[in-house]
TORPA-283170 format. One record per residue: z, x, y of N, C-alpha, C in turn. Coordinates in pm, whole numbers, plus 32768, in hexadecimal, padded with zeros to 4 digits. Atoms other than C-alpha are relative to their C-alpha. Example, Ala and Ser with C-alpha at 12.3 -4.5 7.8 and 13.67 -1.06 7.14 Angstrom:
2
800080597F89830C84CE7E3E8000805A80787FFA7FAE7F8982CA85577F9680497FB3806D
REM end
This chain:
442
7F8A80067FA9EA1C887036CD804A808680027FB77F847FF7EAC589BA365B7F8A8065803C80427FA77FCFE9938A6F36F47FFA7FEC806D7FC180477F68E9E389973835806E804F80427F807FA17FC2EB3A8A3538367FCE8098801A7FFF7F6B7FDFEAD58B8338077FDD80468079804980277F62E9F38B593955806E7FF5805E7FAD80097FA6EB1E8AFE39F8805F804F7FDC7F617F897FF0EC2E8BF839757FA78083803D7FFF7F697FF8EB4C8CF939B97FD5802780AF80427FF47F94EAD38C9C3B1F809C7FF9805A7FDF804A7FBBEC278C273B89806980E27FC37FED7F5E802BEC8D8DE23ACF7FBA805F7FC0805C7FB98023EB758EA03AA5801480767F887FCF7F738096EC4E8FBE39D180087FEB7F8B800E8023805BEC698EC838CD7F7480267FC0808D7FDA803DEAF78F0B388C801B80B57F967FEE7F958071EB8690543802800F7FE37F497FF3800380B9EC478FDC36BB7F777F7A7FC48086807C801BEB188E8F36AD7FA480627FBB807F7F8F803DEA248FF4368380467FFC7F6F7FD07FD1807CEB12907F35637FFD7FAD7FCC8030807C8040EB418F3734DC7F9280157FA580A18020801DE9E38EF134A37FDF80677F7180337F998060E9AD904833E6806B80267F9B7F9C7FED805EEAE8904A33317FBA7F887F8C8024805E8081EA9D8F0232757F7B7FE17FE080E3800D8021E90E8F293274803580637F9280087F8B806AE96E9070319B80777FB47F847FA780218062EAA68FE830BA7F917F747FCE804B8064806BE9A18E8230877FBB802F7F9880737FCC802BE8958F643014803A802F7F6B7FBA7F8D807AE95F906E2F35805B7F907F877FCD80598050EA388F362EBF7FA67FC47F6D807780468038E9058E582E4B7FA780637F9080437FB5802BE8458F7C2DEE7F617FF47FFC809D80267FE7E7358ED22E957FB87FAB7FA9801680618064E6DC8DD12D897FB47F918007803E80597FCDE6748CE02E717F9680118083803F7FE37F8EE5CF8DB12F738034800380857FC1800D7FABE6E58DC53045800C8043809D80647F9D7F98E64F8EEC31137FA77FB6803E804C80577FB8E5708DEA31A180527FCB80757FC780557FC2E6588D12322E808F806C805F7FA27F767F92E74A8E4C32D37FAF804A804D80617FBF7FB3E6018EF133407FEE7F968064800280647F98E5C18D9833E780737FF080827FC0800B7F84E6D18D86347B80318062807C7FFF7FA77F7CE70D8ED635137F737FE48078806C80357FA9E5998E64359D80457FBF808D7FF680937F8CE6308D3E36718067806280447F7B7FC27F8BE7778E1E36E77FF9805C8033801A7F7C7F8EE6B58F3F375880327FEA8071800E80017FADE68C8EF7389580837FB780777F8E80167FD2E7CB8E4C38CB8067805880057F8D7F958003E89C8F73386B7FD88057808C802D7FC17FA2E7B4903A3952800D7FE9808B800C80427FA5E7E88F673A6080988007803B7F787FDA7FBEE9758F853A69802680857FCA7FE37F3C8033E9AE90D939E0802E7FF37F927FCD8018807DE9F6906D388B7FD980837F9380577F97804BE929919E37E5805B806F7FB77FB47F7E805EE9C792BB37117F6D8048804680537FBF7FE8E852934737417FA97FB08074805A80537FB7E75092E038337FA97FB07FB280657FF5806BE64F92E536FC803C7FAE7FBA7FDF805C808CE75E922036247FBD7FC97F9580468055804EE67C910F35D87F99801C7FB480617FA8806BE56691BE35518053803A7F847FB37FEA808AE65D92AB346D80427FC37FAE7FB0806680BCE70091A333CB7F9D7FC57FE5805A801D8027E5D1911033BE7FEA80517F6880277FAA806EE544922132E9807880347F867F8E8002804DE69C925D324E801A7F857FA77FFF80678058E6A6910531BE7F877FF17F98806C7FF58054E51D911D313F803980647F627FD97FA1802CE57F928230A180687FDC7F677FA5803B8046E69C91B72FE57FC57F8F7FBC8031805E8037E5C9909E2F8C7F8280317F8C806F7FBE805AE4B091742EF1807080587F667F927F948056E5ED924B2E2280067F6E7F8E7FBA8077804CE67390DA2DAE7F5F7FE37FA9805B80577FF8E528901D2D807F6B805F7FEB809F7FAE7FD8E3F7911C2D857FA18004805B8049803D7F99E2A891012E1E7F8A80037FB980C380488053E11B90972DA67FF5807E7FFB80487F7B802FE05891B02D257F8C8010805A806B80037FBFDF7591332E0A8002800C80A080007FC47F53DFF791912F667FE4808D7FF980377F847FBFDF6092DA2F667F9A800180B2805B7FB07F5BDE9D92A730BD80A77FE880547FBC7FF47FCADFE0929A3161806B80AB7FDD7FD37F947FFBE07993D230AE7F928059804A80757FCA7F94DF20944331598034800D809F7FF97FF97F73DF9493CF329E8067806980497F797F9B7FF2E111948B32777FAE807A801F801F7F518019E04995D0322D7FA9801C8072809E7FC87FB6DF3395AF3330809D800080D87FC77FDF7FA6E08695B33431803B808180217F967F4A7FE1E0DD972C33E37F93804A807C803F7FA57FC9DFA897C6348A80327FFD807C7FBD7FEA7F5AE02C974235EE807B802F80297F5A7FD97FF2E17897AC35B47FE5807B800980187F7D7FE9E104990D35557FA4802D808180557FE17F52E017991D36BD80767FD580617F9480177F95E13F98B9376A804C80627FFD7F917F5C7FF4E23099C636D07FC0808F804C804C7F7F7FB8E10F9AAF37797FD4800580B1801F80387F95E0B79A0338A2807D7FCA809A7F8A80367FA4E1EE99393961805A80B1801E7F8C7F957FBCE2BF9A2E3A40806080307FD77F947F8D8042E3BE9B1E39DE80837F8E803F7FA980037FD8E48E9A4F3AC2802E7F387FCC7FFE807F8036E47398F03A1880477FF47FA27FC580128069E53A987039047F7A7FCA7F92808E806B804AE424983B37E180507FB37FA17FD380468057E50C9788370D7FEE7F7F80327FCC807D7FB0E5539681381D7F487FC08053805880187FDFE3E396B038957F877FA17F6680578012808FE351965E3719804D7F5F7FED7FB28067801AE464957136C47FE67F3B8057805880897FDCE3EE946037E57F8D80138013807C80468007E291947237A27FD47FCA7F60802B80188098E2B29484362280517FA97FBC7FC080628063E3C393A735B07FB67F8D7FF980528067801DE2E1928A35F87FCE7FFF7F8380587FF28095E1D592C034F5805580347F997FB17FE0806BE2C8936A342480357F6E7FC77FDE80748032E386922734167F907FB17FB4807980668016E235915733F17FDC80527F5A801C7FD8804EE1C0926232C6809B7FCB7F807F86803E802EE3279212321680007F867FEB7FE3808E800BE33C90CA321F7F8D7FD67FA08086803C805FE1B6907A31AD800680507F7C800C7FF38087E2009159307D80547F917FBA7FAC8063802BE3309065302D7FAA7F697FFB8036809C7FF9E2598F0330957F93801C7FB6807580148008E11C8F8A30097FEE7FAB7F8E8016805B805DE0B38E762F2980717FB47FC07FA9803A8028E21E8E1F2ED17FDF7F527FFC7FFE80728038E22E8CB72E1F80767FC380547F7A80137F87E30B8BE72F307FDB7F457FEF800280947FC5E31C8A412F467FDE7FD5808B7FDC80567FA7E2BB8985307780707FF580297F61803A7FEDE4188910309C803B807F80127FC67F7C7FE9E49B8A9530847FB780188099805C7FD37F97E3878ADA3198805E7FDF80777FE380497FD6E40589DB326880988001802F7F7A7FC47FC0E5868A44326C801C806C802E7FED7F727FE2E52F8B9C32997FE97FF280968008800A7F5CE4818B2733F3808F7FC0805F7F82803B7FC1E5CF8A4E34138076804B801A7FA67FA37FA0E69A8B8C343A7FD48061805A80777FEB7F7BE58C8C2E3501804C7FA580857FF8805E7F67E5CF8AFD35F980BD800F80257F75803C7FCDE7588AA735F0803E8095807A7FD37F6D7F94E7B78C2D36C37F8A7FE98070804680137F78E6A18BB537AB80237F88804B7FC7806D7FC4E75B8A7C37ED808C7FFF80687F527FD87FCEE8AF8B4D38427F90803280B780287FA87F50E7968C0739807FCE7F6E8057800B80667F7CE7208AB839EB80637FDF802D7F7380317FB9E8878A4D3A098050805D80737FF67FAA7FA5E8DF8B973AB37F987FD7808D8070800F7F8BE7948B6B3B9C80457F97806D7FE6808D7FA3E80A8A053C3C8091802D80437F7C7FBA7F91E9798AB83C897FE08023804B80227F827F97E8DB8BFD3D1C7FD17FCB806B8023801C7F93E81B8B323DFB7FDF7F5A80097FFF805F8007E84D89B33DE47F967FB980478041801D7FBBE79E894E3F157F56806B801C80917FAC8004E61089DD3F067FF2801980978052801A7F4DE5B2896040828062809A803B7FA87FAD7FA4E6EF8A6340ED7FDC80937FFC80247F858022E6478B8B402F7F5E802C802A808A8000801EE4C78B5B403A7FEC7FE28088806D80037F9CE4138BCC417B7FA7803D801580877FA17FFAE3048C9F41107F8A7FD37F7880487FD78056E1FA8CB4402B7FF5806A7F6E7FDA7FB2804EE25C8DCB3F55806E80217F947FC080158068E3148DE83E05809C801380357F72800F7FB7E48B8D763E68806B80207F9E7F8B7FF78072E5B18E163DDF806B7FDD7FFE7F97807C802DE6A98D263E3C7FEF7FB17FCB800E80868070E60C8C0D3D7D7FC680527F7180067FC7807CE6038D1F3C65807080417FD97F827FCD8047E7708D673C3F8033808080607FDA7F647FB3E75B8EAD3D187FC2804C7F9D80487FA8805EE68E8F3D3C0A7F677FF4801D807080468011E5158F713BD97F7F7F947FE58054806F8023E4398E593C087FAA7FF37FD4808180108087E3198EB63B16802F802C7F8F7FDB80158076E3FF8EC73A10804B7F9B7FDB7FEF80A08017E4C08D973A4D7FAA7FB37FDD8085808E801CE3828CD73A6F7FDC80007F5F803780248097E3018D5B391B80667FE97FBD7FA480128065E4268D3D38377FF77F3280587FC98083800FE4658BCA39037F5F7F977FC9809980378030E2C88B7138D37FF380097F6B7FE57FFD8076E3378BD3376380507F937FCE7FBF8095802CE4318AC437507FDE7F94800A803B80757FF7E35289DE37DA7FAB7FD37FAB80708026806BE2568A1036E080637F957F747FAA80038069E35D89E935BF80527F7B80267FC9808F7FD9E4158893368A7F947FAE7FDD8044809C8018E2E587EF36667F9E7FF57F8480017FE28068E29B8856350C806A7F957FBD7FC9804E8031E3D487A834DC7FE87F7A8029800880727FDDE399866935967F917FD07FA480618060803FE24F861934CE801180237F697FF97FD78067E2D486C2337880917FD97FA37F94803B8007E454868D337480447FA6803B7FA180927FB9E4CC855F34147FE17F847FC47FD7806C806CE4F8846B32F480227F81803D7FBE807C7F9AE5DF837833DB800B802D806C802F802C7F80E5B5830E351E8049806380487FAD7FFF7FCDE6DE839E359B7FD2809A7FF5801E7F5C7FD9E671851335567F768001803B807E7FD47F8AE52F84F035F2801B7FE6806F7FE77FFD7F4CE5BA84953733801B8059800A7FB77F7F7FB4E68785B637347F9280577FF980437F967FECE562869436C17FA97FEB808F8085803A7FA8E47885B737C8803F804780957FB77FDE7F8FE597861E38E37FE3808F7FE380227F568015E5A18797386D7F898043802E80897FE57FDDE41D879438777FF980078089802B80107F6AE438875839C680768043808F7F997FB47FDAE56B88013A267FC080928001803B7F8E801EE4BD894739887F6A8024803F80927FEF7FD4E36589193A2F802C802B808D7FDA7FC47F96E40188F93B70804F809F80337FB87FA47FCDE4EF8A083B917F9B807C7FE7808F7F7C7FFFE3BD8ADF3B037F997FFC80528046800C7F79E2F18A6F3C158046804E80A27FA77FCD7F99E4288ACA3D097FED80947FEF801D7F5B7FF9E3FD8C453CBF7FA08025803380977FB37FB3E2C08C4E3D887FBA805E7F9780407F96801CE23D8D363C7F7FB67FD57FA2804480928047E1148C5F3BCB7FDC804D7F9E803C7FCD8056E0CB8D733AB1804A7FBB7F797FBD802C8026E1C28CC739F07FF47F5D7F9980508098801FE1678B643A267F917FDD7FF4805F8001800DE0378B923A207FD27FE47F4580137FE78033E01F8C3538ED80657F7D7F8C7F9E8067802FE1298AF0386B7F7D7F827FF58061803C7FFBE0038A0638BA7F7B7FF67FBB808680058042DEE78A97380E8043800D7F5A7FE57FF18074DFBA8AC836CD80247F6A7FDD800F80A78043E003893C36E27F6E7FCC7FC5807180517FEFDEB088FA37217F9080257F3C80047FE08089DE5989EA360180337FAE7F447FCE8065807DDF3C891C35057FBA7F757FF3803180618009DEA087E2355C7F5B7FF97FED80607FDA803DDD39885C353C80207FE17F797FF37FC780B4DDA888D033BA80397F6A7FB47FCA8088805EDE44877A335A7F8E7FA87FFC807E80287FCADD1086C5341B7FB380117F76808C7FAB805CDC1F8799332E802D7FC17F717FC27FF68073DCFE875C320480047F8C7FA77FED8095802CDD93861A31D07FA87FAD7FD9807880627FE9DCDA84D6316E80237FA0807A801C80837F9BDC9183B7323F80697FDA803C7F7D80467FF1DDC482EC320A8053804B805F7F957FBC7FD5DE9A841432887FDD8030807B803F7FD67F73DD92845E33AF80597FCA807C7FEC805D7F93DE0C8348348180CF800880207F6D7FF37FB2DF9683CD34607FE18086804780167F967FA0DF07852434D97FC37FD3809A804B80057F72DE22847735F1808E800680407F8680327FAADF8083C0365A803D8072801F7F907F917FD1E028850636597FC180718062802F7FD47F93DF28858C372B7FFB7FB480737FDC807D7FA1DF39846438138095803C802A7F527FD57FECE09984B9381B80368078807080207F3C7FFEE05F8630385480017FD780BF801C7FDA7F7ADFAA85E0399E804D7FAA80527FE480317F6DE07284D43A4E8098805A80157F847F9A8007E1AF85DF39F68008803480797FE67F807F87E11786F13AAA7FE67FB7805D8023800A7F86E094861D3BC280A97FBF80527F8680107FF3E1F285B93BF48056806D80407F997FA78000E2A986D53BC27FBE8083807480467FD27F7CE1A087853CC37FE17FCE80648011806C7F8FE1CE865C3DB9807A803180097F827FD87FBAE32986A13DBC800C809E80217FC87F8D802CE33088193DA97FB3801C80B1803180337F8AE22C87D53EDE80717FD280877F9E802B7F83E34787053FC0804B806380207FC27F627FE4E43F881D3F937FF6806180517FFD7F617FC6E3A489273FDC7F987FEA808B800180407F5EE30A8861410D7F4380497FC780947FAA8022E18A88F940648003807A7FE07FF87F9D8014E1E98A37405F7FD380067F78805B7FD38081E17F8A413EC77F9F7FD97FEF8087800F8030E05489AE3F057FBC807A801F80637F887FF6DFF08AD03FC4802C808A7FCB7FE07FD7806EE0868B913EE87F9F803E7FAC80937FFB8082DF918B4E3DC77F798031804980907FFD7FA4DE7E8B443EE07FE680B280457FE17F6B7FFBDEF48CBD3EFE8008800680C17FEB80477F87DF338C3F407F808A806080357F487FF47FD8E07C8CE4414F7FFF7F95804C7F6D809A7FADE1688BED422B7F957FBA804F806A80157F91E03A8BE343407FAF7F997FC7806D804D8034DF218B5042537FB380857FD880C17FB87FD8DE518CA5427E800780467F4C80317FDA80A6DDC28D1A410F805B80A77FD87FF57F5C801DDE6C8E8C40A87FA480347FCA80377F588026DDCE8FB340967FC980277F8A7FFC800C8085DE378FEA3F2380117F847FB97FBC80788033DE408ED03E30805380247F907F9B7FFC8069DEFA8F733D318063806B80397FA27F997FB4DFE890173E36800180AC7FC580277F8A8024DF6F91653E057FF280277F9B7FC47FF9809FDF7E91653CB17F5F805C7FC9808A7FD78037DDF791B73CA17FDD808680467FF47F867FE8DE2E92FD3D44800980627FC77FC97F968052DF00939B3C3D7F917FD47F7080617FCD807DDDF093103B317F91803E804580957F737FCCDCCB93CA3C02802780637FD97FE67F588009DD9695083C1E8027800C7F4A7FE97FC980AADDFC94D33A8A7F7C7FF87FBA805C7FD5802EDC88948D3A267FD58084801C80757F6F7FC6DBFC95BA3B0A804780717F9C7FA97F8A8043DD3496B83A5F7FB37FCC7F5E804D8001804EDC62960E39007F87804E7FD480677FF67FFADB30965D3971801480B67FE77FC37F6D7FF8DBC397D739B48032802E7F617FB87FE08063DC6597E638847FE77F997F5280198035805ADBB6971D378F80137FDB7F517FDC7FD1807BDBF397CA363780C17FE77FDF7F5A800F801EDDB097F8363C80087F8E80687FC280457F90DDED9748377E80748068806A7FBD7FB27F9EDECA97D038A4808980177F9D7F7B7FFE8025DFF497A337AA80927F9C80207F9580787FB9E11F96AB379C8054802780617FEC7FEA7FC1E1C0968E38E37FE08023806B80217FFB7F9AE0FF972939AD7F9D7FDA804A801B80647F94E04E96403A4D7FF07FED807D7F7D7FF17F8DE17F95EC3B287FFC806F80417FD57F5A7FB1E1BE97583B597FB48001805780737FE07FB4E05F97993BF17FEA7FA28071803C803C7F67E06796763CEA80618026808F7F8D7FF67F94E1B596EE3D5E7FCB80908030800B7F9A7FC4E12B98503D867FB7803A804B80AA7FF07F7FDFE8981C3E4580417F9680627FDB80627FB5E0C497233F057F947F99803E806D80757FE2DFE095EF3EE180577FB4803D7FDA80377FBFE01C94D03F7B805F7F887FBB7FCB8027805AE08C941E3E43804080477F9D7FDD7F7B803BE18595133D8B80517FB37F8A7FC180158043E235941D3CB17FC17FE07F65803880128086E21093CC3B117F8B7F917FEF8089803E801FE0D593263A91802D7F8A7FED7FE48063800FE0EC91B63A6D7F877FDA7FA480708008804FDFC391AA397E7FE580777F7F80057F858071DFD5925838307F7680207FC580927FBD8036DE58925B37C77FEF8042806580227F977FACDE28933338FD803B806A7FF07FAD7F548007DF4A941D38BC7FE880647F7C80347FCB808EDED8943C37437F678058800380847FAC7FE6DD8694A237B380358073807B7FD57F877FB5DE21958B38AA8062807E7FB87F627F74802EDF669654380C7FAF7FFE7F48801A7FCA80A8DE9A960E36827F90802C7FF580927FD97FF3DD23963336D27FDF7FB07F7F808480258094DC2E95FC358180777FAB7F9D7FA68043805ADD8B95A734CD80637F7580487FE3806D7F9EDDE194C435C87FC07F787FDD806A8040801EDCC6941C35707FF17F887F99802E803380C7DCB193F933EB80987FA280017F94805F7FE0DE369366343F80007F848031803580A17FB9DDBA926135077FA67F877F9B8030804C805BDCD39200341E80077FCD7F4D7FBA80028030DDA491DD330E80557F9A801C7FAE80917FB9DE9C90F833B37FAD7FA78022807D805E7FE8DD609027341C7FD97FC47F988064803B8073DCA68FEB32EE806B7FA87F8D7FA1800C80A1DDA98FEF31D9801E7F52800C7FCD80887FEADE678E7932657F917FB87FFE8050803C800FDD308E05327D7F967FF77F808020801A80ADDC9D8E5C3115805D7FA17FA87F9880088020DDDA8DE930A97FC87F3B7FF38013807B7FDEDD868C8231497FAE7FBB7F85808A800B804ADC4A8C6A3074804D7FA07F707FB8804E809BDD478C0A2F0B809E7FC580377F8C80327FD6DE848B8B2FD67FF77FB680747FF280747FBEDE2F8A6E3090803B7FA780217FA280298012DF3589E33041808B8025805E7FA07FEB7FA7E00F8A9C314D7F9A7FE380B58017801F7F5EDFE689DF327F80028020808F7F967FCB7F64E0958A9733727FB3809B8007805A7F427FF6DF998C1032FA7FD780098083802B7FC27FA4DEBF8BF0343380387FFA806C7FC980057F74DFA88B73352480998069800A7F8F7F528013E0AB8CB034BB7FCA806F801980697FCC7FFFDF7B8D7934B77FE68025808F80137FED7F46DF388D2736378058800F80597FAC7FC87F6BE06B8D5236BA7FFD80707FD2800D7F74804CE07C8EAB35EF7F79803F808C80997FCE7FA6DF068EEE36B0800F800E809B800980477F64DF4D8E4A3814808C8051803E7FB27FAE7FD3E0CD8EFE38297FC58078803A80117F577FD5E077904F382C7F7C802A803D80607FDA7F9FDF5C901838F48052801580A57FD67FFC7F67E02B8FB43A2F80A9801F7FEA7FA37FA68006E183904239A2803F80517FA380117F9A8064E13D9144389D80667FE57F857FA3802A8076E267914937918080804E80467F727FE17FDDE39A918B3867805E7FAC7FC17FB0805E8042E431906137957FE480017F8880347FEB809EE436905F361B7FAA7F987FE5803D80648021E38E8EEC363D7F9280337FD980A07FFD801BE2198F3A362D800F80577F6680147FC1805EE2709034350480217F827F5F7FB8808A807AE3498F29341A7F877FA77FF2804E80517FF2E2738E1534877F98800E7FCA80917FEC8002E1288EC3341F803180087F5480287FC3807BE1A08F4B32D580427F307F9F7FF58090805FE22D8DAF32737F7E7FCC801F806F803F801FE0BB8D6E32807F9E803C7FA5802D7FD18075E0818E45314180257FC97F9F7F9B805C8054E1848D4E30987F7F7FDD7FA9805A802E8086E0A18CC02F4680707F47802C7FAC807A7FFEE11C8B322F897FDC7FB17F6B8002804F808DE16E8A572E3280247F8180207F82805F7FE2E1F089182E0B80397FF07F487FB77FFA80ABE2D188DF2CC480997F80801B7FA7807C7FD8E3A387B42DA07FAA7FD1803E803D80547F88E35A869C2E778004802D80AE7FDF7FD67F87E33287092FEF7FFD7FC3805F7FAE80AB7FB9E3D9864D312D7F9B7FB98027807080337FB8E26985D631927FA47FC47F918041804B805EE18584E530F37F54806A8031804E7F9F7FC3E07985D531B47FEB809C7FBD7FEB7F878020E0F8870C31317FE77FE67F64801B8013807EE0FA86772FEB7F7E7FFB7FB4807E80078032DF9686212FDA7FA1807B802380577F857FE2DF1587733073804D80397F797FF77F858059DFF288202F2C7F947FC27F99803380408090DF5487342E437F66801D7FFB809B7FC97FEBDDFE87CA2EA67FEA80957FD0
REM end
């Protein structure tokens, strides 16, 4: 409810989003420094700047553009001081180090007339953040139940943008007459970053509906949310999002499937039963609305019916021209930044930032581009091999993978998100699921 209000003080005075920013980072830093981190409290402030990125961004709430990332890494930084880190994240101090070479081809390369601070800064705080954080999660000893609230402040700042969303544009039918990612039913902000941060809450609502809802009375509300949050992430026309919200359900229910015994099969079937008459629902209605328009949508279709051109709205342009600058530059890479620079200076036809970070890594890092990639790849998944026990690894894992395919790391999500699937899960209490309980006891 107080993340209800906030939705509405801030839609009904957007400037408030100023002191809401400070806020946030005033008492994320006094919890931390207070506590001294004891409980891992850097988790749960990293989480939550997660969820209020994109809301600050959205009304001008920002001190920085980057904020969320630097406190990101500012809270890790503080959590590693308090708390330490494994002896055994060295492939990630690997990954930090294997980010200087593109920085130094950039200080040689990008234009005299560029800013390289500002040019380095948004292509590198991403991974920077992501390297930061996974030294802090790597193997850290964490509960189920800790897991589980950390996603619950993850979600509650994504509850203040759906509530914003339904102000900004209440009525869908009045906004929606095209095919293409809509930024009135995204606040007036970007709609492939709404989608992913709200395809993030969706994952995490229905995490809670089959994990936390004890009595009746909170699974309705999560069962409404679920479906509150699917839709309005459907309303953004921009399906990299929801998409990528879908296969990380489908992912979780695989892993319980595989897991569980028998007995507990038949509450997963039901909750797959569940699953599908949801979406066919919540894509029957999302259907009337928008009068079809999102079917053809998905069907990559404009208003007419006729198929586009591109299906990933040009998007596979700028990875051609960032493999070919690879292929050119194989060993350093073109250098961070310039990329961008080079499409703006041969005036292509696509001149804006990469929406796909394994393309830009093999472009601006070359060979170190590379060994980075594979590094973040392997590791979560070795990892899996003795921590089976964390349910939620591959479906954190894939949105981590599936983001920054179709919208690189302009949001700190994919970085946070990836490195809480290095978490080490224990149990040493009872946890809210008779499900969850029998996957620790394995």
């Amino acid at each position: 409810m107080l993340h209800i209000i906030f939705g509405v003080l801030l839609f009904i005075q957007s400037k408030l989003s100023i002191p809401y920013g400070i806020a946030i980072l005033a008492i994320s830093f006094l919890l931390v420094l207070k506590t001294e981190n004891n409980h891992n409290q850097v988790l749960y402030v990293a989480a939550y700047a997660v969820g209020s990125e994109v809301m600050l961004r959205m009304t001008g709430g920002y001190v920085l553009y980057e904020i969320g990332k630097y406190s990101i890494i500012a809270y890790m930084i503080m959590g590693i001081y308090f708390s330490g880190f494994s002896k055994n994240s060295f492939p990630y101090w690997v990954f930090l180090l294997l980010m200087i070479p593109g920085i130094i081809v950039a200080s040689v390369t990008l234009n005299l007339d560029t800013s390289l601070r500002k040019a380095i800064a948004f292509n590198i705080s991403g991974p920077v953040c992501l390297g930061i954080s996974a030294l802090y999660c790597y193997q850290r000893n964490i509960t189920i139940k800790e897991l589980d609230n950390i996603l619950l402040c993850m979600l509650l700042p994504i509850i203040t943008i759906i509530t914003y969303l339904f102000l900004y544009a209440p009525s869908v039918k009045a906004v929606v007459t095209g095919t293409d990612s809509n930024f009135a039913t995204s606040g007036g902000y970007g709609p492939n970053q709404v989608s992913t941060v709200i395809g993030l809450g969706t994952f995490i609502v229905f995490t809670r509906v089959i994990f936390n809802s004890k009595e009746k009375w909170i699974k309705i509300i999560n069962i409404i949310l679920l479906f509150i949050f699917a839709f309005r992430g459907l309303m953004t026309f921009s399906r990299g999002g929801m998409i990528c919200s879908f296969i990380m359900v489908i992912s979780l229910m695989f892993i319980l499937l595989k897991t569980v015994k028998i007995k507990s099969k038949y509450k997963i079937i039901k909750m797959v039963a569940f699953s599908v008459i949801a979406i066919s629902l919540i894509w029957g209605y999302s259907t009337l609305e928008t009068g079809g328009l999102i079917n053809k949508r998905y069907a990559n279709e404009d208003a007419a019916g006729r198929v586009k051109a591109s299906r990933l709205s040009g998007r596979e342009d700028i990875i051609e021209d960032e493999f070919n600058m690879f292929l050119e530059n194989p060993i350093m890479g073109v250098g961070v930044g310039k990329g961008k620079e080079d499409r703006q200076d041969e005036s292509k036809e696509i001149v804006g930032a990469t929406h796909n970070e394994i393309s830009r890594m093999l472009a601006e890092q070359g060979s170190f581009g590379i060994l980075a990639l594979l590094i973040l790849g392997l590791t979560p998944l070795t990892l899996y091999i003795n921590n089976r026990q964390h349910i939620y690894l591959l479906s954190l894992f894939i949105f981590w993978l599936l983001t920054i395919n179709h919208a690189a790391m302009r949001i700190a999500a994919p970085a946070f998100v990836y490195a809480l699937s290095l978490l080490h899960i224990y149990t040493i209490e009872k946890p809210n699921n008779a499900i969850q309980e029998e996957i620790l006891d394995k």
